[in-house]
PDB file as gemmi writes it, atoms N, CA and C in Angstrom:
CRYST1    1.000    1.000    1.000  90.00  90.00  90.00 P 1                      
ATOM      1  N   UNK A   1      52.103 204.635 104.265  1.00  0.00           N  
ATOM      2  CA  UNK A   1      53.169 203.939 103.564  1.00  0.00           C  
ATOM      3  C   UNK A   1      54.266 204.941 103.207  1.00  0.00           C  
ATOM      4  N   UNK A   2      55.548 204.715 103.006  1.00  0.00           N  
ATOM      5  CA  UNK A   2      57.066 205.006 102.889  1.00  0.00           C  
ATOM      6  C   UNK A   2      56.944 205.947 101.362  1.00  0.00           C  
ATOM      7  N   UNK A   3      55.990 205.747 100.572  1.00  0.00           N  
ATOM      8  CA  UNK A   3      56.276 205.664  99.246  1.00  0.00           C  
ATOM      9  C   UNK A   3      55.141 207.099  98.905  1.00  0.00           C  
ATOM     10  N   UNK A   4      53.847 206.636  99.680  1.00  0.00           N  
ATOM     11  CA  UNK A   4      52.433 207.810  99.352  1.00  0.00           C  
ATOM     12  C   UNK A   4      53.221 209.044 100.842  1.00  0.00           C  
ATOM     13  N   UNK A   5      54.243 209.169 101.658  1.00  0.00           N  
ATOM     14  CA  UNK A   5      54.663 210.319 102.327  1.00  0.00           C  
ATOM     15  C   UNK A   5      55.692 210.759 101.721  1.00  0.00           C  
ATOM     16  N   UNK A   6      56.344 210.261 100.382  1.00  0.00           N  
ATOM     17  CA  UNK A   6      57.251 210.679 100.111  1.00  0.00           C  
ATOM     18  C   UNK A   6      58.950 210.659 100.693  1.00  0.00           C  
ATOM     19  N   UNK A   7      58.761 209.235 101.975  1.00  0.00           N  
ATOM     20  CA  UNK A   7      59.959 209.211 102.260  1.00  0.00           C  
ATOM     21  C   UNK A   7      61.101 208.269 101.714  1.00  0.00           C  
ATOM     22  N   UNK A   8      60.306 207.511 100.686  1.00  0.00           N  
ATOM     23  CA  UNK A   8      61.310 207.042 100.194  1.00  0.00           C  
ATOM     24  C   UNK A   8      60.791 206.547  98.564  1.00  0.00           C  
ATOM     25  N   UNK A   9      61.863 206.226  97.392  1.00  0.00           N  
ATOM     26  CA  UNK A   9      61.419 206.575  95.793  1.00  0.00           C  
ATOM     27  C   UNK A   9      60.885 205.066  95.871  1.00  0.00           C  
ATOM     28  N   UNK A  10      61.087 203.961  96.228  1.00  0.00           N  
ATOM     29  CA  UNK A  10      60.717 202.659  95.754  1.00  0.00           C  
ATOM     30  C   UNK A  10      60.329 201.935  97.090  1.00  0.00           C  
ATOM     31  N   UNK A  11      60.222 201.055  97.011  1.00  0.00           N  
ATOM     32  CA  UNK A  11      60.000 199.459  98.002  1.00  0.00           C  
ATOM     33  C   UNK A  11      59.821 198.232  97.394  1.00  0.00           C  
ATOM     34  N   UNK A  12      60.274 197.648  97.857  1.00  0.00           N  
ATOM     35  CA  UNK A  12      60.610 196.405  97.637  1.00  0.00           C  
ATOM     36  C   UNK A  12      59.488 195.197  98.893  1.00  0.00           C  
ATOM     37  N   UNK A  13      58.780 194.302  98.074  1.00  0.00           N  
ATOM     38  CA  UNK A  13      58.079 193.464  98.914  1.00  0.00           C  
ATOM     39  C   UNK A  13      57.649 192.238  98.383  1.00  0.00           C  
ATOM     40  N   UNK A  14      56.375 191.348  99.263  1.00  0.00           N  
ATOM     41  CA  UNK A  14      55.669 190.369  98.469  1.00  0.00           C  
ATOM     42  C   UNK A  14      54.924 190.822  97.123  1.00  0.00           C  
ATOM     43  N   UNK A  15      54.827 190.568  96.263  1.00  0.00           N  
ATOM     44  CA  UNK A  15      54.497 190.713  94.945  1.00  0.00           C  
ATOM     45  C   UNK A  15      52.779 191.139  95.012  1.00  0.00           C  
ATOM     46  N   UNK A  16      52.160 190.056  96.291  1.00  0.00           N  
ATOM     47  CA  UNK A  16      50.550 190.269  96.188  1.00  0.00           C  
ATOM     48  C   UNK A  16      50.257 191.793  97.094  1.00  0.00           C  
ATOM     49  N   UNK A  17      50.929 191.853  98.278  1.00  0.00           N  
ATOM     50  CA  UNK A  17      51.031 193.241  99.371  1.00  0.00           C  
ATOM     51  C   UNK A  17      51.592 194.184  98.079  1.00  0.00           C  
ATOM     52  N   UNK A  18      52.173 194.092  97.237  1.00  0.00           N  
ATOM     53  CA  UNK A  18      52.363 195.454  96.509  1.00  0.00           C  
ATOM     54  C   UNK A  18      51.440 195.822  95.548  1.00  0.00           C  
ATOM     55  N   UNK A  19      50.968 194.675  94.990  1.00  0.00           N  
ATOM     56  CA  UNK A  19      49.945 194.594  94.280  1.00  0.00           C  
ATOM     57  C   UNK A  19      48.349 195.452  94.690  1.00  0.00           C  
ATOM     58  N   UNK A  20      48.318 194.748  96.340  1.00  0.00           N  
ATOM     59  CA  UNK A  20      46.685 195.740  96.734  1.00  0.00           C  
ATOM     60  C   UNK A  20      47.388 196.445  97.047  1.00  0.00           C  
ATOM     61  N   UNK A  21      48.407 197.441  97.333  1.00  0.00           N  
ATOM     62  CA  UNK A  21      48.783 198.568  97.479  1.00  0.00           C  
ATOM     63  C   UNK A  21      48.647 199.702  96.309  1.00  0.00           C  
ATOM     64  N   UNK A  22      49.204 199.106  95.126  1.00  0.00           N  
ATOM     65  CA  UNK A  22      48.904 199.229  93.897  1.00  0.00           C  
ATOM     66  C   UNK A  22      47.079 199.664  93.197  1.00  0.00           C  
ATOM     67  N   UNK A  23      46.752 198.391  93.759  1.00  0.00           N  
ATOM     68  CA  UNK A  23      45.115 198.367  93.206  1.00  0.00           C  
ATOM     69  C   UNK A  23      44.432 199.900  94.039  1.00  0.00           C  
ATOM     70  N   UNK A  24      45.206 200.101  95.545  1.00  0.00           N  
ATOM     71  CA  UNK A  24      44.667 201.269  96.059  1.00  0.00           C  
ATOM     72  C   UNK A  24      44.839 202.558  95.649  1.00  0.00           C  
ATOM     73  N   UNK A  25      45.887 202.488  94.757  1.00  0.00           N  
ATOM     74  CA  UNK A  25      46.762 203.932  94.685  1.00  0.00           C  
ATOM     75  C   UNK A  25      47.204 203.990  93.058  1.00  0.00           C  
ATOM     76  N   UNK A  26      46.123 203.328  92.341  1.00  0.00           N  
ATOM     77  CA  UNK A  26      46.762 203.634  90.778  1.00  0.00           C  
ATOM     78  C   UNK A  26      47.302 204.440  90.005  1.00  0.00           C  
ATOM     79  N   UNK A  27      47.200 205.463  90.822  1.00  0.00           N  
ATOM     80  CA  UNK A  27      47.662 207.031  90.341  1.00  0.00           C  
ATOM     81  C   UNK A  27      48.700 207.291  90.452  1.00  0.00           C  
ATOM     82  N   UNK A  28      49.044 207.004  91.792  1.00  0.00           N  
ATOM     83  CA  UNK A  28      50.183 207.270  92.371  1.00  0.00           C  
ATOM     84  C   UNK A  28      51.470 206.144  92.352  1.00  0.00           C  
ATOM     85  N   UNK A  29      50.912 204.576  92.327  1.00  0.00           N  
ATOM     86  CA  UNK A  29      51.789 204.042  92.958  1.00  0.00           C  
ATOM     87  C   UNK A  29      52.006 202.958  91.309  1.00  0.00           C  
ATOM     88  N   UNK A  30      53.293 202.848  90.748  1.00  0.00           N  
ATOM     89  CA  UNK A  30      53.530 201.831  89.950  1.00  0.00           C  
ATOM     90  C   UNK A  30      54.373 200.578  90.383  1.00  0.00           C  
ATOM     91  N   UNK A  31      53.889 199.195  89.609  1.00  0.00           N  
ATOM     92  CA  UNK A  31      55.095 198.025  90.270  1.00  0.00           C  
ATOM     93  C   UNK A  31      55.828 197.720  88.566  1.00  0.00           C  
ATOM     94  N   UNK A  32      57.086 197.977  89.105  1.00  0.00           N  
ATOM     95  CA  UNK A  32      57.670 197.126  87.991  1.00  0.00           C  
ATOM     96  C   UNK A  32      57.382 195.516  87.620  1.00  0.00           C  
ATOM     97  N   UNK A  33      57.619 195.282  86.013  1.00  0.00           N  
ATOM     98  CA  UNK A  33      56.753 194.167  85.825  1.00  0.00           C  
ATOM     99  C   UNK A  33      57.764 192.904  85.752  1.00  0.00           C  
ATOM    100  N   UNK A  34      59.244 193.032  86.506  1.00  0.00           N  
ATOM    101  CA  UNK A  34      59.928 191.923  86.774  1.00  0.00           C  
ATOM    102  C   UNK A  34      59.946 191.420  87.892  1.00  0.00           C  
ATOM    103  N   UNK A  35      60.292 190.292  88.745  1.00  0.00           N  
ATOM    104  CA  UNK A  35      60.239 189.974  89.437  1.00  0.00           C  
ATOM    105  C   UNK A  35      61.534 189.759  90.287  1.00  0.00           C  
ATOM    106  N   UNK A  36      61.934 190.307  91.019  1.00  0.00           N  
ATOM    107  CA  UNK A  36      63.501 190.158  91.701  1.00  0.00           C  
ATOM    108  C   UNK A  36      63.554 189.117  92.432  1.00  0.00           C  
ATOM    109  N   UNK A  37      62.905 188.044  92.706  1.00  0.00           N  
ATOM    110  CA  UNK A  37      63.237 187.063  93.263  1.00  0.00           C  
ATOM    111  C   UNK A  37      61.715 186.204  93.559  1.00  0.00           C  
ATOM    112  N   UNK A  38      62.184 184.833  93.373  1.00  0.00           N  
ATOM    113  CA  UNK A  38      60.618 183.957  93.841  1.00  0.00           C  
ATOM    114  C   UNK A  38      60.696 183.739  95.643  1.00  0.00           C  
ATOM    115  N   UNK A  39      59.848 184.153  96.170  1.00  0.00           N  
ATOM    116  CA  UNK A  39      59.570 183.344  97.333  1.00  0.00           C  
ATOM    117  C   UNK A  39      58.563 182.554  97.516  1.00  0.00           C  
ATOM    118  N   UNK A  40      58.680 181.432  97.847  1.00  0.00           N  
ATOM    119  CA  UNK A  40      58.199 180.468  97.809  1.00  0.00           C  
ATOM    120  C   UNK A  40      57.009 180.477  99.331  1.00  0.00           C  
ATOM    121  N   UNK A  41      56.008 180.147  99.383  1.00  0.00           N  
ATOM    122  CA  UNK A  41      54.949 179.723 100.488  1.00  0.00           C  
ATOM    123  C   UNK A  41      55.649 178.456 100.943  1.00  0.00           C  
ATOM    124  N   UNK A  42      55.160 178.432 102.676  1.00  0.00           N  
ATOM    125  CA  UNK A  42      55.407 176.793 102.874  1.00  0.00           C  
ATOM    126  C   UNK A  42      54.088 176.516 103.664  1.00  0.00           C  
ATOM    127  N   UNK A  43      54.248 175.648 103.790  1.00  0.00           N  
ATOM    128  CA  UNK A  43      53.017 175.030 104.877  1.00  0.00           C  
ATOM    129  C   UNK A  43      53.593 174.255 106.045  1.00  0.00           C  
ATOM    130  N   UNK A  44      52.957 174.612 107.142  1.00  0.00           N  
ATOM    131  CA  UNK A  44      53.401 174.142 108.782  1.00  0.00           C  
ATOM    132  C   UNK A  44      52.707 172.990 109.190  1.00  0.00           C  
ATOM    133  N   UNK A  45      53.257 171.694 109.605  1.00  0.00           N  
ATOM    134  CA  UNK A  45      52.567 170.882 110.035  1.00  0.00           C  
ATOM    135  C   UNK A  45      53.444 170.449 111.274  1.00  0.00           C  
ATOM    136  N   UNK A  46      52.562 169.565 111.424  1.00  0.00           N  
ATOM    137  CA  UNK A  46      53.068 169.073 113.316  1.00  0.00           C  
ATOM    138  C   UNK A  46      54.178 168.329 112.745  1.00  0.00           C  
ATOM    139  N   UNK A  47      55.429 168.470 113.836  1.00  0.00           N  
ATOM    140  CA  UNK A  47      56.680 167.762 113.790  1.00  0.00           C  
ATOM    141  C   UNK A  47      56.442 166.611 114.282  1.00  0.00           C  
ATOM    142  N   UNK A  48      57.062 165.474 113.040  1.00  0.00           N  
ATOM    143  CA  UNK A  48      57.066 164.089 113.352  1.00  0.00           C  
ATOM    144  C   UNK A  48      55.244 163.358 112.502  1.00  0.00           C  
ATOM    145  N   UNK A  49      54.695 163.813 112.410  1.00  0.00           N  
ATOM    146  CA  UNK A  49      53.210 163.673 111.436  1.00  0.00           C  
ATOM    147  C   UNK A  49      53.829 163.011 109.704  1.00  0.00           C  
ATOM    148  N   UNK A  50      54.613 162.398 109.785  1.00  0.00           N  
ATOM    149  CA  UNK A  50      54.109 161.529 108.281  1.00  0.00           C  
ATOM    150  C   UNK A  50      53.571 161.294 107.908  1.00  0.00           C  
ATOM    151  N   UNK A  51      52.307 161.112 108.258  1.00  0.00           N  
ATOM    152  CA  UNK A  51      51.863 160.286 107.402  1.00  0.00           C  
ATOM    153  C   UNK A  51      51.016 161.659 106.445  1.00  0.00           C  
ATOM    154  N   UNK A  52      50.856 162.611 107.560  1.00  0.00           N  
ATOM    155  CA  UNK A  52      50.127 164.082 106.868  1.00  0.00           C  
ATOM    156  C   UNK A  52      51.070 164.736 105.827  1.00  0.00           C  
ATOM    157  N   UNK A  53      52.356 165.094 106.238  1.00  0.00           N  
ATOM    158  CA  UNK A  53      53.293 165.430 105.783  1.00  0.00           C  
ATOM    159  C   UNK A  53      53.510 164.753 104.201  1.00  0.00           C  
ATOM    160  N   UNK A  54      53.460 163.316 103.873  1.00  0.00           N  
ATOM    161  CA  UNK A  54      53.229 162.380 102.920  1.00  0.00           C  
ATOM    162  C   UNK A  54      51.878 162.623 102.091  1.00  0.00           C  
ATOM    163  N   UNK A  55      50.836 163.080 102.822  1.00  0.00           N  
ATOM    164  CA  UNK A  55      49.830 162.802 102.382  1.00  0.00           C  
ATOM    165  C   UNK A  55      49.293 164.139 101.368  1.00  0.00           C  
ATOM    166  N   UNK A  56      49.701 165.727 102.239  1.00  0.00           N  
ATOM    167  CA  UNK A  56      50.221 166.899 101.524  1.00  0.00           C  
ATOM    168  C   UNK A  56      51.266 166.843 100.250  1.00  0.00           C  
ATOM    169  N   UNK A  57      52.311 166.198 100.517  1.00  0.00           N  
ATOM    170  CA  UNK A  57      52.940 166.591  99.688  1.00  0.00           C  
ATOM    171  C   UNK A  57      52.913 165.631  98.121  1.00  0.00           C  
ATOM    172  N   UNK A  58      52.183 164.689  98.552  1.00  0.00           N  
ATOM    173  CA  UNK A  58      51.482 163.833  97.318  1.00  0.00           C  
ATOM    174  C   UNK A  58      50.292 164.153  96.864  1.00  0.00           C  
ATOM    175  N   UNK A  59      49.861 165.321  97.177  1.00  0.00           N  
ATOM    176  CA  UNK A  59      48.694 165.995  96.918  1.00  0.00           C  
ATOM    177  C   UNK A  59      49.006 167.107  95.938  1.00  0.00           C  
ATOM    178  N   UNK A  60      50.321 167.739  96.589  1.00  0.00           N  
ATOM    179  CA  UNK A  60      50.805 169.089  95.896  1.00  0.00           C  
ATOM    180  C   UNK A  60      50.727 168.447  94.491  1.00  0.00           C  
ATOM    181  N   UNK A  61      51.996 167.128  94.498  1.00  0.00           N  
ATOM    182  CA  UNK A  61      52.406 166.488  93.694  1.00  0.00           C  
ATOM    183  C   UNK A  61      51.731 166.330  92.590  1.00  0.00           C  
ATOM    184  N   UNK A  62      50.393 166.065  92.907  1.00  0.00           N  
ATOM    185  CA  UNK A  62      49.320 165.344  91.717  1.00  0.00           C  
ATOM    186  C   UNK A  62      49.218 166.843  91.070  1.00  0.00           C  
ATOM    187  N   UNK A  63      48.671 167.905  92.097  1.00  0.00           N  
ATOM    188  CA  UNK A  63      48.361 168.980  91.451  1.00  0.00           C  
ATOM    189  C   UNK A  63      49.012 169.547  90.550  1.00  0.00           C  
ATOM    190  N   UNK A  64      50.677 169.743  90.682  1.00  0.00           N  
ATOM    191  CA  UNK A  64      51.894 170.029  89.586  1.00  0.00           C  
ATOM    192  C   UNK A  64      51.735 169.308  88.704  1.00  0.00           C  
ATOM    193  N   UNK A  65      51.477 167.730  88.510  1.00  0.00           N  
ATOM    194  CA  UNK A  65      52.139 166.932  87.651  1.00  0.00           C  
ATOM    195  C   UNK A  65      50.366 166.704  86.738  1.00  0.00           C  
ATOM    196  N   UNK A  66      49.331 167.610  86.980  1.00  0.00           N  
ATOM    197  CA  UNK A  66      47.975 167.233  86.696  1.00  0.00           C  
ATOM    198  C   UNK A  66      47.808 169.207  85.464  1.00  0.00           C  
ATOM    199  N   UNK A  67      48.925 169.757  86.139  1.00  0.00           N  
ATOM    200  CA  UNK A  67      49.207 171.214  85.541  1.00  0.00           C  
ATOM    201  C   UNK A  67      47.996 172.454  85.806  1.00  0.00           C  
ATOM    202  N   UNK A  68      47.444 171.405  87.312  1.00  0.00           N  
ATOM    203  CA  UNK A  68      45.944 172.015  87.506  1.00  0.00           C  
ATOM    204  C   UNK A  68      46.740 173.690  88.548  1.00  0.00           C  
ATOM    205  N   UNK A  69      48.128 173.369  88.617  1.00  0.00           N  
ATOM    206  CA  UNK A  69      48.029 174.568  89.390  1.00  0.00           C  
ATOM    207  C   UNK A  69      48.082 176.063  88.579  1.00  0.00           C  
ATOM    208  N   UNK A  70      48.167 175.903  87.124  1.00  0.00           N  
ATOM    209  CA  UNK A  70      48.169 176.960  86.642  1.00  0.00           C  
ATOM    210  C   UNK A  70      46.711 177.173  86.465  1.00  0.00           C  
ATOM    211  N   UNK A  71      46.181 176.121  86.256  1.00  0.00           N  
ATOM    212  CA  UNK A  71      44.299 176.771  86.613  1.00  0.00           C  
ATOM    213  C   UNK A  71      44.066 177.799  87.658  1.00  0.00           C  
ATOM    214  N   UNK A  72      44.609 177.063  88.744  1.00  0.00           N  
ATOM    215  CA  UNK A  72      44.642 177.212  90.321  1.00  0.00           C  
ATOM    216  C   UNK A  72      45.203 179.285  90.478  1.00  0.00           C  
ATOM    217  N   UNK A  73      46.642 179.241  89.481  1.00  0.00           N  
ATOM    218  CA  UNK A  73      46.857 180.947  89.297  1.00  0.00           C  
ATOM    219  C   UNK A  73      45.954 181.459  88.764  1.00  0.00           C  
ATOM    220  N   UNK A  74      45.498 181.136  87.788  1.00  0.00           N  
ATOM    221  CA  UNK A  74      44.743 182.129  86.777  1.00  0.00           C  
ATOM    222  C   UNK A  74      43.710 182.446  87.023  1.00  0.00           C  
ATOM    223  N   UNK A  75      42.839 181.468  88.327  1.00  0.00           N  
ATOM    224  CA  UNK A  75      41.821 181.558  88.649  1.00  0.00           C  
ATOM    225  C   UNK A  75      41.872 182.815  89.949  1.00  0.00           C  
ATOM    226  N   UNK A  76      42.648 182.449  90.457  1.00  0.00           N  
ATOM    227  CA  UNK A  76      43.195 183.750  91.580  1.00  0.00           C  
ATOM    228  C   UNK A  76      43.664 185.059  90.871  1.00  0.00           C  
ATOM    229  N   UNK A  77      44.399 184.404  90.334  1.00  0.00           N  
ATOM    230  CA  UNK A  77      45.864 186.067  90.103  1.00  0.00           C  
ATOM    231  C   UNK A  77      45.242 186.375  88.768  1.00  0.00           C  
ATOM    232  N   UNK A  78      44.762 185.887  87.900  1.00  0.00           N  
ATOM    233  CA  UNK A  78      44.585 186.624  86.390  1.00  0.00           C  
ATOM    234  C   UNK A  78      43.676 187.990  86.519  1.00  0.00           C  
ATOM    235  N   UNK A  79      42.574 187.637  87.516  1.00  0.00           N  
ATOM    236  CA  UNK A  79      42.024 189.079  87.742  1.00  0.00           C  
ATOM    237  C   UNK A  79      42.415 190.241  88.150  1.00  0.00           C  
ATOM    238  N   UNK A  80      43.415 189.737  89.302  1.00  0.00           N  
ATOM    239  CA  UNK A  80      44.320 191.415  89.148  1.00  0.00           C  
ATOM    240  C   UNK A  80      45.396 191.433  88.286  1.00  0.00           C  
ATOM    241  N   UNK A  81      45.715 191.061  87.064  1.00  0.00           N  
ATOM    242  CA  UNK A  81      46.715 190.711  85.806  1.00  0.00           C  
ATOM    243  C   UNK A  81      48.119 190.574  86.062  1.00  0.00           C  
ATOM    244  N   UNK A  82      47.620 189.693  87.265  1.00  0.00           N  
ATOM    245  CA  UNK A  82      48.945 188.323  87.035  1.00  0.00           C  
ATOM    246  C   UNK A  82      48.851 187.390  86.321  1.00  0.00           C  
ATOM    247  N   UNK A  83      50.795 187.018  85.910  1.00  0.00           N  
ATOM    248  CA  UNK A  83      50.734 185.689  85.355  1.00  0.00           C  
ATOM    249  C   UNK A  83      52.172 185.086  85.490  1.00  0.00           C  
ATOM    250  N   UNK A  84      51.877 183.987  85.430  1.00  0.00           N  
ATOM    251  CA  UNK A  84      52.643 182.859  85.746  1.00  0.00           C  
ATOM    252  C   UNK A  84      54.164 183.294  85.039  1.00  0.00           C  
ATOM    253  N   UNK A  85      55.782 183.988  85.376  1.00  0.00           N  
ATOM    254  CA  UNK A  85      56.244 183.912  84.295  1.00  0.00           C  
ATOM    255  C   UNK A  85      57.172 182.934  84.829  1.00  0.00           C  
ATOM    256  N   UNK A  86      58.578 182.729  83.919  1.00  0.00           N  
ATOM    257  CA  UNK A  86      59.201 181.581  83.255  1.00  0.00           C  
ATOM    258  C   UNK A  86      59.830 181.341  84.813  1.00  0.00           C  
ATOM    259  N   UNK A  87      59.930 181.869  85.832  1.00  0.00           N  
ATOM    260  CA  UNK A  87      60.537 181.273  86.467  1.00  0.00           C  
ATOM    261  C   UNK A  87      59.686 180.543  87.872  1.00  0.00           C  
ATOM    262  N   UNK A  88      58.250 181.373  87.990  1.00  0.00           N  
ATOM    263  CA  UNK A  88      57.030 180.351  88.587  1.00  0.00           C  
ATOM    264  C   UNK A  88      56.771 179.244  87.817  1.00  0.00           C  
ATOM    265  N   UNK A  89      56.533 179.157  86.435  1.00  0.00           N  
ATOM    266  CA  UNK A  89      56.228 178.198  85.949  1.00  0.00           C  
ATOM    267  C   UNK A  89      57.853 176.792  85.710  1.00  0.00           C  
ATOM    268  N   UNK A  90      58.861 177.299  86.010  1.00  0.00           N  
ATOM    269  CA  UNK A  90      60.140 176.571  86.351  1.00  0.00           C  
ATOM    270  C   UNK A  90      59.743 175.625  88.044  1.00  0.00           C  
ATOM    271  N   UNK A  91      59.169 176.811  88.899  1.00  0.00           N  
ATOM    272  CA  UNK A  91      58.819 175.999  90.351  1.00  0.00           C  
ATOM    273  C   UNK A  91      58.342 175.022  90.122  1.00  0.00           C  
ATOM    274  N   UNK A  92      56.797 175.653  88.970  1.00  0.00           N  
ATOM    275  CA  UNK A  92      55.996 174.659  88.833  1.00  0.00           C  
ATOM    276  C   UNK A  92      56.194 173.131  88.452  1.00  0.00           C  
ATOM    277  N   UNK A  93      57.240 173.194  87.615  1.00  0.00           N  
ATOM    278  CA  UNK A  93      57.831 171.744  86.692  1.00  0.00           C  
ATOM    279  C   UNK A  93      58.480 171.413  88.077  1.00  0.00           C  
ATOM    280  N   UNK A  94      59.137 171.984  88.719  1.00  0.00           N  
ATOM    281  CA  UNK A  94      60.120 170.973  89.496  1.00  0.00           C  
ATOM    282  C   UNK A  94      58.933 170.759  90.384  1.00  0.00           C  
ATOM    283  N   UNK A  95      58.185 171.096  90.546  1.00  0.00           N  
ATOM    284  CA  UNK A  95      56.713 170.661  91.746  1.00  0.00           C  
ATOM    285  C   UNK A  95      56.372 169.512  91.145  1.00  0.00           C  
ATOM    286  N   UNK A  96      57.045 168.949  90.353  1.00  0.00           N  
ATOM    287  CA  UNK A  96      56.148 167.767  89.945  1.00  0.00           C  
ATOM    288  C   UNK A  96      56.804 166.427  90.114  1.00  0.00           C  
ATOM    289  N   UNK A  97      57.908 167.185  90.941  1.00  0.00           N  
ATOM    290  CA  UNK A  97      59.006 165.415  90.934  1.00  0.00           C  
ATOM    291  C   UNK A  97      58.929 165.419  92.669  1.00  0.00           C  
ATOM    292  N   UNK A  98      58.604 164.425  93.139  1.00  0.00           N  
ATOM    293  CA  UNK A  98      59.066 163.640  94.778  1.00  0.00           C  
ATOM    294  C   UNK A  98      60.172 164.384  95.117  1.00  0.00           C  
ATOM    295  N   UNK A  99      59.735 164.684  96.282  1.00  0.00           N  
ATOM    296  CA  UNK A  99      61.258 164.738  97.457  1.00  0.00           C  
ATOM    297  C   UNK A  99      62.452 163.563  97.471  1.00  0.00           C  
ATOM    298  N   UNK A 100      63.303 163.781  97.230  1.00  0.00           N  
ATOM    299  CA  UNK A 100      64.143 162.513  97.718  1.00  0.00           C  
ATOM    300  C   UNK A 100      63.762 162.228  99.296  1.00  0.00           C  
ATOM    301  N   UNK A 101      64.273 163.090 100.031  1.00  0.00           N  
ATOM    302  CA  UNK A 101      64.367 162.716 101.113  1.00  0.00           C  
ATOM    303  C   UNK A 101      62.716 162.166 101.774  1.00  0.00           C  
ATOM    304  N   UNK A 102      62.194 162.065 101.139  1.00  0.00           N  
ATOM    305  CA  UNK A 102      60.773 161.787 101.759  1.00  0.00           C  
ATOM    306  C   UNK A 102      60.466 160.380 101.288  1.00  0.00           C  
ATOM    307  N   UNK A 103      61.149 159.799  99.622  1.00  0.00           N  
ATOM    308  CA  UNK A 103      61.193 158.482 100.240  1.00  0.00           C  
ATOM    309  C   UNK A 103      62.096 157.544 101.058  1.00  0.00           C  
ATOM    310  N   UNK A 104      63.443 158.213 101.085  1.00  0.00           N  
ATOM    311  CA  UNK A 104      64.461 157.635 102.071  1.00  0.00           C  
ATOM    312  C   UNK A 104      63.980 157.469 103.530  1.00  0.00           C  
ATOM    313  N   UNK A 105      63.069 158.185 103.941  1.00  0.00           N  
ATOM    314  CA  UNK A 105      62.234 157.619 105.313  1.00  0.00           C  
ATOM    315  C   UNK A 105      61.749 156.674 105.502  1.00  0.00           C  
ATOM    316  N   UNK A 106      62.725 156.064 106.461  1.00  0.00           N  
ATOM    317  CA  UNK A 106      62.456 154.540 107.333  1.00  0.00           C  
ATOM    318  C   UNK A 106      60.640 154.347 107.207  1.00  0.00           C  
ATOM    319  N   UNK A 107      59.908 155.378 107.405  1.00  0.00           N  
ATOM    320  CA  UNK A 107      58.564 155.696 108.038  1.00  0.00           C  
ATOM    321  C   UNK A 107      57.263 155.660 106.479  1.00  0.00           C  
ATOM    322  N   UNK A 108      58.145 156.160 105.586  1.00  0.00           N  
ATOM    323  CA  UNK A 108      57.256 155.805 104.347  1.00  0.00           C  
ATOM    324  C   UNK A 108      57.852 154.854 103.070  1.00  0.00           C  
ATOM    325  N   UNK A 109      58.716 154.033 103.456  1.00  0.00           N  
ATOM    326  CA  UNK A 109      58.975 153.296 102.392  1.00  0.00           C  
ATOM    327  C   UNK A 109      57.610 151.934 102.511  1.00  0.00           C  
ATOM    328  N   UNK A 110      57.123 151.784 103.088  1.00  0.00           N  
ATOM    329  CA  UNK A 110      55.629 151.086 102.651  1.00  0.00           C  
ATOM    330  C   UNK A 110      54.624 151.502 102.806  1.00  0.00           C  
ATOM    331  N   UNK A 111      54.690 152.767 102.580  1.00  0.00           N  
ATOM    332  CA  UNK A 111      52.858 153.608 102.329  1.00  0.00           C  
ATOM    333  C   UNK A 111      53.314 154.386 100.927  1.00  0.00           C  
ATOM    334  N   UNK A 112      52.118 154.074 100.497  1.00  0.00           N  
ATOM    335  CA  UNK A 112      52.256 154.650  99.052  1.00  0.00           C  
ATOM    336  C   UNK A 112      50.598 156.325  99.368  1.00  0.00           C  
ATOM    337  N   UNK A 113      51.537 156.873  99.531  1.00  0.00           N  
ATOM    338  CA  UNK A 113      50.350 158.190  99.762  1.00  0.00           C  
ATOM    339  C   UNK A 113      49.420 158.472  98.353  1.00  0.00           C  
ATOM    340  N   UNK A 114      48.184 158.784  98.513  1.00  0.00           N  
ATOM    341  CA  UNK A 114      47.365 159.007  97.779  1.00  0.00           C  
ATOM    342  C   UNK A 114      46.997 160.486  97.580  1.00  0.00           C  
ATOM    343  N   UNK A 115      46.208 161.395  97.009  1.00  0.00           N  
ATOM    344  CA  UNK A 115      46.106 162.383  97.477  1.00  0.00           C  
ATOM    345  C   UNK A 115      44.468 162.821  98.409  1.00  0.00           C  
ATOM    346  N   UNK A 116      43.722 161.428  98.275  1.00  0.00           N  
ATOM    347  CA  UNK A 116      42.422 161.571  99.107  1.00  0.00           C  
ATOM    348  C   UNK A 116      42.679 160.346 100.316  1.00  0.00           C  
ATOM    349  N   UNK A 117      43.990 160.059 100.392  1.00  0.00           N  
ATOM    350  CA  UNK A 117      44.429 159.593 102.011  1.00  0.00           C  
ATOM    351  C   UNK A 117      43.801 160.425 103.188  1.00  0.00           C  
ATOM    352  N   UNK A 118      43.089 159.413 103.907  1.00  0.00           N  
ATOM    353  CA  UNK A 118      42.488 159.726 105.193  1.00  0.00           C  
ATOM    354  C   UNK A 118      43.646 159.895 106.233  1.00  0.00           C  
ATOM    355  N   UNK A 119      43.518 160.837 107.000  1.00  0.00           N  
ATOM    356  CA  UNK A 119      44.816 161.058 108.107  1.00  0.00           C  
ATOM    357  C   UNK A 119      44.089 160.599 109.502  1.00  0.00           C  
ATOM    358  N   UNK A 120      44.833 159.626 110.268  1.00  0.00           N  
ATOM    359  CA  UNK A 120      43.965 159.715 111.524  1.00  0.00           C  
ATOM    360  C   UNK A 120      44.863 159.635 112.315  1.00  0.00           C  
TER     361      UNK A 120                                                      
END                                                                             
């Protein structure tokens, strides 16, 4: 790494890759404890799949609006002493409202997605 050869003073990355970098090199290697920007995960599904696409994202949905996803961090990230701050937990609130554009689809204005919807 850029940082344990001495070629360069900082780096900049994903928060968790700096983190086990971190967990490897405690001696040597510190992360500042702000966050310069959220990036967000997505998930890939087959183009044109609504009903999956619907069926995911009314799943996420329950999970935000059920507040089970901060279980979901703490259960992961609290052990290496992460935590949720004000602007993950900002994602989190807006994770809890519908896509517009997902009910304006010709394709789901009469399926009401569940989050234990069978996909076939």
């Amino acid at each position: 790494m850029l940082l344990e050869s001495g070629r360069t003073d900082a780096f900049a990355s994903d928060k968790l890759l700096l983190l086990g970098a971190q967990i490897q090199n405690p001696q040597t290697l510190t992360m500042l404890p702000d966050d310069l920007s959220i990036e967000p995960y997505a998930i890939v599904l087959p183009r044109g799949d609504w009903r999956l696409r619907l069926a995911v994202n009314a799943a996420l949905a329950e999970i935000y609006r059920s507040s089970q996803i901060t279980e979901i961090f703490n259960r992961w990230f609290a052990q290496v002493g992460l935590q949720p701050d004000p602007l993950v937990n900002a994602m989190y609130i807006l994770g809890r409202y519908r896509n517009k554009r997902s009910r304006s689809s010709p394709h789901l204005r009469h399926h009401r997605a569940r989050p234990d919807d069978v996909i076939e």
